[in-house]
Backbone as a printed PyTorch tensor [residue, N CA C, xyz], in Angstrom:
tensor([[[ 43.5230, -28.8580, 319.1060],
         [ 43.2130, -27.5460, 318.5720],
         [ 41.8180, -27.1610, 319.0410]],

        [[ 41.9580, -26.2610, 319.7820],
         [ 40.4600, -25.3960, 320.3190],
         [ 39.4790, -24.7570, 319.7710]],

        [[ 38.1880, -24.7070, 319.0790],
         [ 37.2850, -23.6840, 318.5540],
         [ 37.3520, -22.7910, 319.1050]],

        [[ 37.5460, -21.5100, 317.9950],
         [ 37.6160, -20.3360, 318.4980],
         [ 35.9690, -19.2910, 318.3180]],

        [[ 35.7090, -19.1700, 319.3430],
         [ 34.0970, -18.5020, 319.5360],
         [ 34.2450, -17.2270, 319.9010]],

        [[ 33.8180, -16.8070, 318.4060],
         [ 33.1050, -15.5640, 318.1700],
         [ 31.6860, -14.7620, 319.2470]],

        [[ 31.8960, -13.8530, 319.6810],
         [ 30.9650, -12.9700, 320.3840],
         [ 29.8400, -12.7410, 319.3300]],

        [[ 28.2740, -12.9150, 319.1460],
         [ 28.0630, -12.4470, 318.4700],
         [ 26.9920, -11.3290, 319.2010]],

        [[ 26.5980, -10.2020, 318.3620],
         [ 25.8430,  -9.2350, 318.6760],
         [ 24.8030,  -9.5410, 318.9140]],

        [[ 23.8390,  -9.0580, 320.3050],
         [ 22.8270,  -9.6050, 320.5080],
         [ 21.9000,  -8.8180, 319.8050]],

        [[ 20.6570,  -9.6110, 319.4040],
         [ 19.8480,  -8.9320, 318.4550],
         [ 18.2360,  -8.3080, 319.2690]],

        [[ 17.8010,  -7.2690, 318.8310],
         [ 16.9320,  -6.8300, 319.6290],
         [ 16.0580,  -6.6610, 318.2940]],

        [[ 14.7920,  -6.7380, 318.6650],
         [ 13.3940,  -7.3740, 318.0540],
         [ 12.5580,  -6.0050, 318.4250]],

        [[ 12.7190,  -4.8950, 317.8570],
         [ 12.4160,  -3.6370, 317.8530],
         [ 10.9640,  -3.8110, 316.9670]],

        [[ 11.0250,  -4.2600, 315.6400],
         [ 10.0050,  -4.4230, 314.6180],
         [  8.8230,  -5.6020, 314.8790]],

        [[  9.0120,  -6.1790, 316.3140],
         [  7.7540,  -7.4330, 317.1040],
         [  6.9770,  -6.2020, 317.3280]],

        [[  7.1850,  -4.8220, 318.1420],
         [  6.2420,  -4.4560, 318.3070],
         [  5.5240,  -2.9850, 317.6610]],

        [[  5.5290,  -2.8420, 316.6470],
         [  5.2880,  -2.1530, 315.7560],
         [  4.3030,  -2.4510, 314.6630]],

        [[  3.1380,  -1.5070, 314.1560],
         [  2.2300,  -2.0210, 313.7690],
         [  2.9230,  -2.7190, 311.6650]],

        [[  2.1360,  -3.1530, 310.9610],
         [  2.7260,  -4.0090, 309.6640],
         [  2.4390,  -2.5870, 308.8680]],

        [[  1.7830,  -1.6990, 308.9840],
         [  2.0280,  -0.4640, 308.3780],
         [  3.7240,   0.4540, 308.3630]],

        [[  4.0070,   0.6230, 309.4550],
         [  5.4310,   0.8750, 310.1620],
         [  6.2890,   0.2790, 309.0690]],

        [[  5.8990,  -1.1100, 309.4720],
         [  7.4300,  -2.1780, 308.6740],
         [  6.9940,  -2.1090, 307.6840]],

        [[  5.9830,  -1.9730, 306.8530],
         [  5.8380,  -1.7790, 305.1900],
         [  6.8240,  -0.4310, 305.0330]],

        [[  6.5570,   0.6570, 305.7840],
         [  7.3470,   1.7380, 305.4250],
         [  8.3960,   2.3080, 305.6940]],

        [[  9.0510,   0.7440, 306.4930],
         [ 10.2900,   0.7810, 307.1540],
         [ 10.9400,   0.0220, 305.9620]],

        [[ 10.3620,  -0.6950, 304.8790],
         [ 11.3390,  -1.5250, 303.9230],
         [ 11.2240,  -0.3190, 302.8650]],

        [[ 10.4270,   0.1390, 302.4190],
         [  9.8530,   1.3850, 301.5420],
         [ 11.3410,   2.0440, 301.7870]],

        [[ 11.6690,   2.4640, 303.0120],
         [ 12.4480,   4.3150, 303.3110],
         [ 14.0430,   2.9080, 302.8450]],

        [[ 14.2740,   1.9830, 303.1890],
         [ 15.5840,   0.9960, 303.5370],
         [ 15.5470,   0.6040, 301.6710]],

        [[ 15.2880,   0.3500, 300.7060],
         [ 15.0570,   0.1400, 299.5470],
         [ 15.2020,   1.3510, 298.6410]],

        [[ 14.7010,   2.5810, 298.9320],
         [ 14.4910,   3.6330, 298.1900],
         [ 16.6340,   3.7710, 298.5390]],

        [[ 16.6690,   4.2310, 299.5180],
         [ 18.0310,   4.7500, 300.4000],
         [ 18.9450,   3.4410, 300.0470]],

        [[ 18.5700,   2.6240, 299.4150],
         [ 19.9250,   1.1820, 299.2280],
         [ 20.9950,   0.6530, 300.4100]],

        [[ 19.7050,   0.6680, 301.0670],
         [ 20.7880,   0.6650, 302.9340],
         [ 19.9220,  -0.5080, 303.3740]],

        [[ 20.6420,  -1.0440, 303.9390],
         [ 20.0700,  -2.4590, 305.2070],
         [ 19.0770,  -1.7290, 306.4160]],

        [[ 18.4610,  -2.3900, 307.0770],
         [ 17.7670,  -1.6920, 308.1190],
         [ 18.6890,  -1.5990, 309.2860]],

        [[ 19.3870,  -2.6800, 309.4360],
         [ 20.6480,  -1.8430, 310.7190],
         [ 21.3750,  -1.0110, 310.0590]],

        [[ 21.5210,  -0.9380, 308.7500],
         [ 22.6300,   0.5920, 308.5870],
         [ 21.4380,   1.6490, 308.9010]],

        [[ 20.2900,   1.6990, 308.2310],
         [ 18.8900,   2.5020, 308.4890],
         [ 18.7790,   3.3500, 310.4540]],

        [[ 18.7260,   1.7250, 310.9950],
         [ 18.8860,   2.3200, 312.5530],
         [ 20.2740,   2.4440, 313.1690]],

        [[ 21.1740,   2.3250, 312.4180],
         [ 22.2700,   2.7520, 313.0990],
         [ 22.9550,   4.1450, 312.4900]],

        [[ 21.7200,   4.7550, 311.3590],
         [ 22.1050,   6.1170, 310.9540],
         [ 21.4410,   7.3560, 311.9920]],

        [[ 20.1890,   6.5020, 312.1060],
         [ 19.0780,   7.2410, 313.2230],
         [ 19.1640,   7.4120, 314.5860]],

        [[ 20.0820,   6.2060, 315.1930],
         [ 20.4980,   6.0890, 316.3010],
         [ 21.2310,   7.1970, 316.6490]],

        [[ 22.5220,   7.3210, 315.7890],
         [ 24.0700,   8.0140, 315.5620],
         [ 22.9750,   9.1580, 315.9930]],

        [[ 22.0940,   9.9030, 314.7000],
         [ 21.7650,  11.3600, 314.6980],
         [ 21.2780,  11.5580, 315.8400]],

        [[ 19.9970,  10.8330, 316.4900],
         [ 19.5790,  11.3560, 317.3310],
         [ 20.6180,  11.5210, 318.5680]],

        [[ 21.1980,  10.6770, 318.8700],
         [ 22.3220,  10.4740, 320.1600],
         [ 23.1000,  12.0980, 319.8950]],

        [[ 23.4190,  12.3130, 318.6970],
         [ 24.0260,  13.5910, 318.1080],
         [ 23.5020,  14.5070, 318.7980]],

        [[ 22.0620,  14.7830, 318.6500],
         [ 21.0500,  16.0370, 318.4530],
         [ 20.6920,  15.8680, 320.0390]],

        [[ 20.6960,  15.0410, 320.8570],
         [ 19.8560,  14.6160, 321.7630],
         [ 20.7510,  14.9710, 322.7820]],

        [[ 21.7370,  14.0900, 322.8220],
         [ 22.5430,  13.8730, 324.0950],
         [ 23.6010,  14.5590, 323.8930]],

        [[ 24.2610,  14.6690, 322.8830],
         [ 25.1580,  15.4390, 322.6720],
         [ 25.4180,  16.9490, 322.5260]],

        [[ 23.8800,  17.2060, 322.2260],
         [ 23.7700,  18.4510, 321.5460],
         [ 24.2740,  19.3510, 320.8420]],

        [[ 24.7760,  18.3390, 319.8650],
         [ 25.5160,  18.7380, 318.0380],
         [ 24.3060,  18.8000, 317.2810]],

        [[ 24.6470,  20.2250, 316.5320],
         [ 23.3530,  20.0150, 315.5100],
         [ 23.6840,  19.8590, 314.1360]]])
């Protein structure tokens, strides 16, 4: 019987370069909103890609 291996998502380290002010008010906005920080950047991502590239407003 073979292990079956999962793909996992590679993780990108966005918050290494950002000052500790940022990430104080990056847990602040993710706490207030009861959301994880990838649901956080994957709400921000979505919109801007929306507004940006798509140009849905």
């Amino acid at each position: 019987m073979g292990a079956v291996r999962t793909m996992a998502e590679p993780k990108v380290r966005i918050l290494a370069d950002v000052s500790v002010e940022t990430r104080d008010k990056l847990e602040e906005v993710v706490q207030a909103l009861g959301i994880t920080k990838k649901e956080f950047f994957d709400q921000v991502i979505e919109g801007s890609h929306k507004k940006h590239v798509r140009n849905e407003n």
